[in-house]
Each structure stands twice: as structure tokens, then as C-alpha cells.
Legacy VTK file of the C-alpha trace (Angstrom):
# vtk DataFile Version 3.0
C-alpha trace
ASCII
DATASET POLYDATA
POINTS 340 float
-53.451 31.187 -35.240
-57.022 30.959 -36.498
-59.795 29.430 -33.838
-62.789 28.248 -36.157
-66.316 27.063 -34.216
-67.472 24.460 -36.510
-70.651 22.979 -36.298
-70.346 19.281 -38.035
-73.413 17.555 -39.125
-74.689 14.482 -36.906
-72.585 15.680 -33.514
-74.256 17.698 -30.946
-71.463 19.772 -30.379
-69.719 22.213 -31.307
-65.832 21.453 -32.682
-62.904 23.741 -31.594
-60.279 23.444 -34.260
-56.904 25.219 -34.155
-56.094 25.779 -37.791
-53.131 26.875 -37.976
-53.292 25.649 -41.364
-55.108 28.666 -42.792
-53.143 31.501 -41.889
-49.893 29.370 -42.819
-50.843 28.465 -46.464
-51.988 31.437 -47.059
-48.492 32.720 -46.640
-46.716 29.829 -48.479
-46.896 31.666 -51.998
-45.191 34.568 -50.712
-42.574 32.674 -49.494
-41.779 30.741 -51.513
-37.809 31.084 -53.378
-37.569 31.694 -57.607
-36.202 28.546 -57.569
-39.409 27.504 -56.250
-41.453 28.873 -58.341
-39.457 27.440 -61.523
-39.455 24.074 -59.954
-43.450 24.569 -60.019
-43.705 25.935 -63.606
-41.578 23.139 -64.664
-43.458 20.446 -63.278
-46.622 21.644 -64.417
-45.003 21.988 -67.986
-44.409 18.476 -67.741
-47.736 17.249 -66.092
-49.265 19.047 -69.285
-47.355 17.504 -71.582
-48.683 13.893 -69.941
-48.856 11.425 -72.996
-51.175 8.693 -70.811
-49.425 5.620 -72.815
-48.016 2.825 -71.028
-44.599 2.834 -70.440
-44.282 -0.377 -67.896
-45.350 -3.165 -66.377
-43.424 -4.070 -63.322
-44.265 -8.237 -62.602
-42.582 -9.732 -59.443
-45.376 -9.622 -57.056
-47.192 -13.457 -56.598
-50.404 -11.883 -55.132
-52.643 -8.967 -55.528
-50.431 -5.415 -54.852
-52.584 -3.092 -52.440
-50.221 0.020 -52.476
-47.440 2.075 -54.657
-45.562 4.722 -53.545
-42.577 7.150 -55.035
-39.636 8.351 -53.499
-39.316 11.647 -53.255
-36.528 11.463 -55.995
-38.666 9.968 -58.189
-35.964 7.368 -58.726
-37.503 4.545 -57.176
-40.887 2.800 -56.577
-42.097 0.903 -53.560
-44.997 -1.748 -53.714
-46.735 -3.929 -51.181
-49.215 -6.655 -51.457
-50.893 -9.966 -50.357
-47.881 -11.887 -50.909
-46.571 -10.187 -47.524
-43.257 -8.729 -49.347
-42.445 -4.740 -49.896
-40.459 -4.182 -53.391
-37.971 -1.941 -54.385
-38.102 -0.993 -58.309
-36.247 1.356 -60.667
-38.308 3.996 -61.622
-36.291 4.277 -64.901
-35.565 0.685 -65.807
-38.352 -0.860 -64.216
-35.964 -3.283 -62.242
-36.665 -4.668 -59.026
-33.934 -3.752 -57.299
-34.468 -4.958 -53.656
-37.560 -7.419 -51.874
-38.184 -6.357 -48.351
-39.513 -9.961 -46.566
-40.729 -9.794 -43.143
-44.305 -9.410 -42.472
-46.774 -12.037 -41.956
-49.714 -11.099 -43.863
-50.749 -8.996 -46.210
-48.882 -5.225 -46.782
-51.992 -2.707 -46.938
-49.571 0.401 -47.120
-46.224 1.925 -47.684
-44.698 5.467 -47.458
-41.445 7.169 -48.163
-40.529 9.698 -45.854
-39.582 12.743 -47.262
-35.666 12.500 -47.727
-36.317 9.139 -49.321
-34.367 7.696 -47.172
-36.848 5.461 -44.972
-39.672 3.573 -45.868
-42.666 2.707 -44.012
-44.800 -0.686 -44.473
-47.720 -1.617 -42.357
-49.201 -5.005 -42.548
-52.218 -6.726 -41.508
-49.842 -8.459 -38.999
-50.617 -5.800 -36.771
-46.802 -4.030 -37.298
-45.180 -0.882 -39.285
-41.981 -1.472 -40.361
-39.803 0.844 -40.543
-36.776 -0.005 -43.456
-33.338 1.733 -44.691
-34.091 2.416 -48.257
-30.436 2.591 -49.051
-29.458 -1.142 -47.431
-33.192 -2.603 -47.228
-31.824 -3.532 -43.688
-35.121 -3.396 -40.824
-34.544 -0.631 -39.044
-38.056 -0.696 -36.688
-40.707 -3.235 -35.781
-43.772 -0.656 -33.866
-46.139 -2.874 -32.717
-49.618 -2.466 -32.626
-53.077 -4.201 -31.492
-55.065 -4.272 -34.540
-54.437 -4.837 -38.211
-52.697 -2.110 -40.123
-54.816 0.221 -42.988
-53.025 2.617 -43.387
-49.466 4.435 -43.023
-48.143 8.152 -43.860
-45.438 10.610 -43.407
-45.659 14.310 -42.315
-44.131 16.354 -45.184
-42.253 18.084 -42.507
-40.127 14.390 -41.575
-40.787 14.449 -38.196
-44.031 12.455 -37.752
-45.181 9.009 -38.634
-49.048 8.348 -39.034
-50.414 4.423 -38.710
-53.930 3.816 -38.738
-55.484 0.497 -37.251
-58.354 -1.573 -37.969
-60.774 -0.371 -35.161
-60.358 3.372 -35.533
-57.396 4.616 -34.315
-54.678 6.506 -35.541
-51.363 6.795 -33.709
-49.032 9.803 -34.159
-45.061 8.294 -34.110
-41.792 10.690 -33.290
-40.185 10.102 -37.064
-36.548 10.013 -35.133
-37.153 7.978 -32.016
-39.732 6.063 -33.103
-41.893 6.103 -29.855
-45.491 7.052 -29.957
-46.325 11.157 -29.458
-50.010 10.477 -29.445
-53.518 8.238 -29.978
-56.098 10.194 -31.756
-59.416 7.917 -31.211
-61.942 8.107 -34.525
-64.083 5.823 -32.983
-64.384 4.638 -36.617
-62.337 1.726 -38.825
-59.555 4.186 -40.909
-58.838 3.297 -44.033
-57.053 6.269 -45.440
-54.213 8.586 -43.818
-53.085 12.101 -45.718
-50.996 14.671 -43.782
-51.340 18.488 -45.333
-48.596 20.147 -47.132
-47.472 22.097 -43.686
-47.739 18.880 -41.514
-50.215 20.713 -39.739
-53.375 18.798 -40.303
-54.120 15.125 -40.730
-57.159 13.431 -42.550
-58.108 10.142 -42.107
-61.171 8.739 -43.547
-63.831 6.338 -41.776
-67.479 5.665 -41.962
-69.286 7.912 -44.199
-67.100 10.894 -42.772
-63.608 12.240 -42.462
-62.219 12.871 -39.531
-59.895 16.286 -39.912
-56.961 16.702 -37.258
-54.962 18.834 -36.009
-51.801 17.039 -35.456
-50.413 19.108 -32.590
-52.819 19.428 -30.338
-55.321 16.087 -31.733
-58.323 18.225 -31.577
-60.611 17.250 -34.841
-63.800 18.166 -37.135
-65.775 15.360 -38.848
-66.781 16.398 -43.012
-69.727 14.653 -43.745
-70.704 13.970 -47.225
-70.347 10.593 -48.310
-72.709 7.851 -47.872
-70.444 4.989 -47.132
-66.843 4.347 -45.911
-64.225 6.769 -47.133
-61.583 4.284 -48.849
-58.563 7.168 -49.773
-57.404 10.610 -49.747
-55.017 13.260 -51.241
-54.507 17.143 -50.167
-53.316 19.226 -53.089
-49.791 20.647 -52.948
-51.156 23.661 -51.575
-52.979 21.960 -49.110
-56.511 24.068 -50.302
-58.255 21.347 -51.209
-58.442 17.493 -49.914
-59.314 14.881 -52.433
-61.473 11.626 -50.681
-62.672 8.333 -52.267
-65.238 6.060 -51.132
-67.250 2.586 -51.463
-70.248 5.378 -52.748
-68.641 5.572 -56.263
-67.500 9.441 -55.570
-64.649 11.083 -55.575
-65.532 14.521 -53.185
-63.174 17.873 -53.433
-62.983 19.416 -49.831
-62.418 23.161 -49.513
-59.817 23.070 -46.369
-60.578 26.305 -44.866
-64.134 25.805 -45.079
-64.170 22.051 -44.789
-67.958 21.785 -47.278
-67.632 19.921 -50.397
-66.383 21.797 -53.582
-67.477 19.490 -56.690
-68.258 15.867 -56.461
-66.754 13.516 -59.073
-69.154 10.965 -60.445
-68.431 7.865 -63.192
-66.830 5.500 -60.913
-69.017 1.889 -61.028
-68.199 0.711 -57.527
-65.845 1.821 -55.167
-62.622 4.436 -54.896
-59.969 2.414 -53.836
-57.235 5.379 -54.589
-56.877 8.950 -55.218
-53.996 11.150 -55.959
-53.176 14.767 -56.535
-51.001 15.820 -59.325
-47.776 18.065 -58.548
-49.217 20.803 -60.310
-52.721 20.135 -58.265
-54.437 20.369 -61.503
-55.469 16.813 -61.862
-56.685 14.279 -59.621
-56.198 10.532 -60.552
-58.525 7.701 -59.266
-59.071 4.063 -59.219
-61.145 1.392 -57.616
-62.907 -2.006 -57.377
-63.373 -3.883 -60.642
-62.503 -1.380 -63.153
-59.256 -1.498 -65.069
-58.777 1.807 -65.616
-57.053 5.097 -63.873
-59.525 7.956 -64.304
-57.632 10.931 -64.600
-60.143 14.125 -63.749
-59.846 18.189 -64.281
-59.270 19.758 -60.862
-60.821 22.924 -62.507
-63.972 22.009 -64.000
-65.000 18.730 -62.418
-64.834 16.907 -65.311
-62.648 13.535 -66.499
-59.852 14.599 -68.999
-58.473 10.771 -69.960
-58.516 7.255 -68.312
-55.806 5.051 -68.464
-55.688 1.423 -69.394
-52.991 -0.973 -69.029
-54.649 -4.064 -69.317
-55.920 -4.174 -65.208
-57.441 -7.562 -65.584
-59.903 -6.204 -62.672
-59.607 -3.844 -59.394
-57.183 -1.004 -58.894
-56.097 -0.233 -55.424
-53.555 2.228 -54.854
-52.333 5.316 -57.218
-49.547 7.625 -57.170
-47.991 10.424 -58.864
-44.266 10.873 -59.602
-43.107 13.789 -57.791
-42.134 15.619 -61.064
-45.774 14.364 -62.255
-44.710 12.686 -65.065
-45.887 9.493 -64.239
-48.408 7.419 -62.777
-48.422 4.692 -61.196
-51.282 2.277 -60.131
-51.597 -1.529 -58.028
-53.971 -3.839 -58.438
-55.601 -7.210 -58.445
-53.649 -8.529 -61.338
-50.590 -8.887 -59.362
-48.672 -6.059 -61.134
-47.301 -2.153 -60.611
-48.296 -0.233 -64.027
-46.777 2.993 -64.838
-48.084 5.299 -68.071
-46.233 8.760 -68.970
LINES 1 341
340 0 1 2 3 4 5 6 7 8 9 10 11 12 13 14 15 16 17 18 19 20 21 22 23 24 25 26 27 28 29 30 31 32 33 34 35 36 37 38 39 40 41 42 43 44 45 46 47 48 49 50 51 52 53 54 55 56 57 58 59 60 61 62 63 64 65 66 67 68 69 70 71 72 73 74 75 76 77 78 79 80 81 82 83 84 85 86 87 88 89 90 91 92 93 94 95 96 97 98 99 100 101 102 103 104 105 106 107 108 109 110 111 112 113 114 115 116 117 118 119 120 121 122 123 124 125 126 127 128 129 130 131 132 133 134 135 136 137 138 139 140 141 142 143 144 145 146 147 148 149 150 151 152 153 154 155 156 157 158 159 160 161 162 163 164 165 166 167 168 169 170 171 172 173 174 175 176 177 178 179 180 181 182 183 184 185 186 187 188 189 190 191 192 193 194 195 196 197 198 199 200 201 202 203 204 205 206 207 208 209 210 211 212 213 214 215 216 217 218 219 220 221 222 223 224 225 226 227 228 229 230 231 232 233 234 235 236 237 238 239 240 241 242 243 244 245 246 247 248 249 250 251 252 253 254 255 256 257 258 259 260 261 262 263 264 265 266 267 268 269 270 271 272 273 274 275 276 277 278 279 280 281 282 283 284 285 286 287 288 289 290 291 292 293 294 295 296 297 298 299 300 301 302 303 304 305 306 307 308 309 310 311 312 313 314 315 316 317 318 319 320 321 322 323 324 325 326 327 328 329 330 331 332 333 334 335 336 337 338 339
């Protein structure tokens, strides 16, 4: 277990963060099966081979969508949006195969956890729900005080992270579905991410984001951005933490050091949306009225290809398939696209 003094800019204190993290990825490589390794190599292959045409449309949704995610199958699609319902679609047909109806308000977020098997919605109706992906039957209502921003899974299964309006981010038992802990930001959230190893937790605030360590809810604040952090992504080796915000930048973290790496500029208002590729190689973005995916070299810095499906204005959420040949993006215009 690594103990790092970190001295973050604009606190007058020192941080105490228990990264586990470090030591633990550092070891993942070494661990990891040949079946692993091909499964990597094979997904990168593909993620290479990305064409960036459209392949679909999916229409069903009356009101702006605000968030897209993929089971970890790849087989199916969720969406939320303004119109207070969570789809269902088929990744390969681009069928809607089930409409989730039970919030109030508008759906902000949704997240698969990592058997697929349950899905995650949290609304500005101040509630995650919690559904059987299988049946679409409600499973969960968790209550909370404040509107909803922001919901995620621990790739590990056994937490749930919510994030409410005023700045705080609750910690759920994935199982039992009662609350393990309250980490208190002190800032409105607007983006969750949970590292590779379930170990950390990143959510994103005002002009900062707030790095924690999910066991024992200690944190470190990265400073670098000049207005509120809208999104973030860790790459699949959980090195490097991709953030967007309402500053038109897209900032690569480096983990162990937690300084900036490269900033990404070209955006012309703000990053709604960011997403690692499987292969970590390539990080798509999106954001207020632009209707385009930027897709951007991990590498070098620099944008490789945008996408364009015909966004009639803002994007808002952006995901890759879990074999990375396909992205997905939400926005304003009421419809999921998906290019290949």
C-alpha cells in the first residue's frame, strides 16, 4: 500500500491518500491470463480497423437523450433522457427492445453493472433506480435529497456510485442496496468514473476533480480547469483519467502523479462527454452545440477523425462498445447514433 503526501493547489493542507491503486496496476500486466492478452490484441485490432461511418440511428426518444450506455456484452444499449423513460435497444438491429417508465423528470444517467445484468438510472426526481435488465421489472427505488447527476458502477460489482446536485456522492452496497458511505465534495458533481481496480473514484465539480479513495473516502482535489468539470473516463489501465469541462478542454490526468499530461483543445463550448477506447488509445468527446464526436490520439494529443451523424445541435453523453467497435453518442436531437 502506497501513502502519497500530496500538496493540492488552493487547500492549505496537506492530503493523505491511500493509493492502493498504484502498486495494484502496476501488477495488473503481469497478471493478467493469455486469454487476456488475446482478448486485448483483438480488440485493439478492431478499434484500428474503426471505419467512423454511420451505421444507426436509433429514434424512440420524444425529448432530448442525456446519456448512453453499453452492456458489458455489447449486445444491448441503454438510453435516458428528458422524456423521463430509460430504453432498451439492440445493439445489432437497432430495435428497441424494452422502455423502462417510472421516473418523474428528466434521466441524467444510466449504468450497467458489470455482469449486465442490472441497470442503474438516476433522475432529476431525486431517485436511482435500480432495474432487471433481463425482465425490465424495478428492482430498487434509493432515495435521495437532491437531484440526480450522475450514476456509476465499480468494475469490481460490488459498489454503486450516485452523485447529487449539491455535491455529494454516496457509495451504495451493489447487493443490498443500502448506503456504505457519503463522501462530501462540497461541490455540485456532475461526473462519476470508478478506476479499473474499483479502487479509486473521480468525480468532477467546480474547476477541480475530486479523486477518492473508495475504501477509506479519503480524497485529493486536481486542479486544472477553469470551470466546472462536465465528464470523465479512466483508461482500461486505469493510468490515465480523461475529464471534460464547460472550459472547452478535454485534460489527460497522469493517476499516479495526479498533474495534467496533455490538454486537448478544438472544442467551441463545452465537454459534455468523454470516453476511453478499449484499447485506451483513443479518447472520444462531445459537447454543447456541436454535432460532431471528436475522436482524439491518446498518444500524441492530437484529433484523428470526428464523427457526424447529422446532430442537429449538442451532444451529451458518449460511449464505447466494449469490443470498441462502436460508438455511440446522445444528444439534443432526440436520438442515440452509433458509427463503426
Amino acid at each position: 500500500m502506497l501513502n502519497r503526501r500530496l500538496r493540492t493547489p488552493g487547500l492549505n493542507q496537506v492530503l493523505v491518500l491511500w493509493l492502493v491503486f498504484a502498486a495494484g496496476t502496476a501488477g495488473c500486466a503481469k497478471r493478467e491470463s493469455k486469454s487476456g492478452n488475446d482478448s486485448r490484441a483483438a480488440k485493439a485490432a478492431i478499434a484500428h480497423n474503426f471505419k467512423g461511418s454511420l451505421k444507426q440511428t436509433l429514434a424512440g426518444h420524444s425529448e432530448e437523450v442525456w446519456a448512453v450506455a453499453f452492456s458489458a456484452d455489447g449486445k444491448t444499449l441503454a438510453s435516458g433522457g428528458d422524456d423521463t423513460t430509460v430504453k432498451l435497444w439492440d445493439v445489432q438491429s437497432g430495435r428497441e427492445k424494452q422502455t423502462l417508465t417510472g421516473h418523474k423528470y428528466k434521466v441524467t444517467s444510466v449504468a450497467f453493472s458489470p455482469d449486465g445484468k442490472i441497470l442503474a438510472s438516476g433522475s432529476e426526481d431525486y431517485t436511482v433506480k435500480v432495474w432487471d435488465v433481463a425482465s425490465g421489472a424495478l428492482k430498487q427505488t434509493l432515495n435521495h435529497d437532491y437531484q440526480i447527476t450522475a450514476v456509476a458502477f465499480s468494475p469490481d460489482g460490488n459498489s454503486m456510485a450516485s452523485a447529487v446536485y449539491p455535491g455529494n456522492v454516496l457509495l451504495w452496497d451493489a447487493q443490498t442496496w443500502t448506503q456504505k458511505k457519503e463522501l462530501n465534495g462540497k461541490q455540485v458533481v456532475h461526473g462519476l468514473a470508478f478506476s479499473p481496480d474499483s479502487k479509486l473514484l473521480a468525480s468532477g465539480a467546480e474547476k477541480a476533480i475530486k479523486l477518492w479513495n473508495a475504501q477509506t473516502g479519503e480524497s485529493l482535489t486536481l486542479m486544472g480547469h477553469t470551470s466546472d468539470v462536465r465528464s470523465l473516463s479512466f483508461s482500461p489501465d486505469g493510468k490515465t483519467l480523461a475529464s471534460g469541462g464547460d472550459d472547452r478542454s478535454v485534460i489527460l490526468w497522469d493517476v499516479a502523479t495526479a498533474k495534467p499530461k496533455q490538454t486537448l483543445s478544438g472544442h467551441e463550448s463545452s465537454v459534455y462527454a468523454v470516453a476511453f477506447s478499449p484499447d485506451g488509445k483513443t479518447v472520444a468527446s462531445g459537447g454543447l452545440n456541436e454535432n460532431k464526436v471528436r475522436l482524439w490520439d491518446v498518444q500524441t494529443g492530437t484529433p484523428k477523425t470526428s464523427l457526424k451523424g447529422e446532430f442537429s445541435y449538442s451532444i451529451y453523453s458518449v460511449a464505447f462498445s466494449p469490443d470498441g467497435s462502436l460508438v455511440a453518442a446522445a444528444g439534443a436531437d432526440k436520438t442515440v447514433k452509433l458509427w463503426e
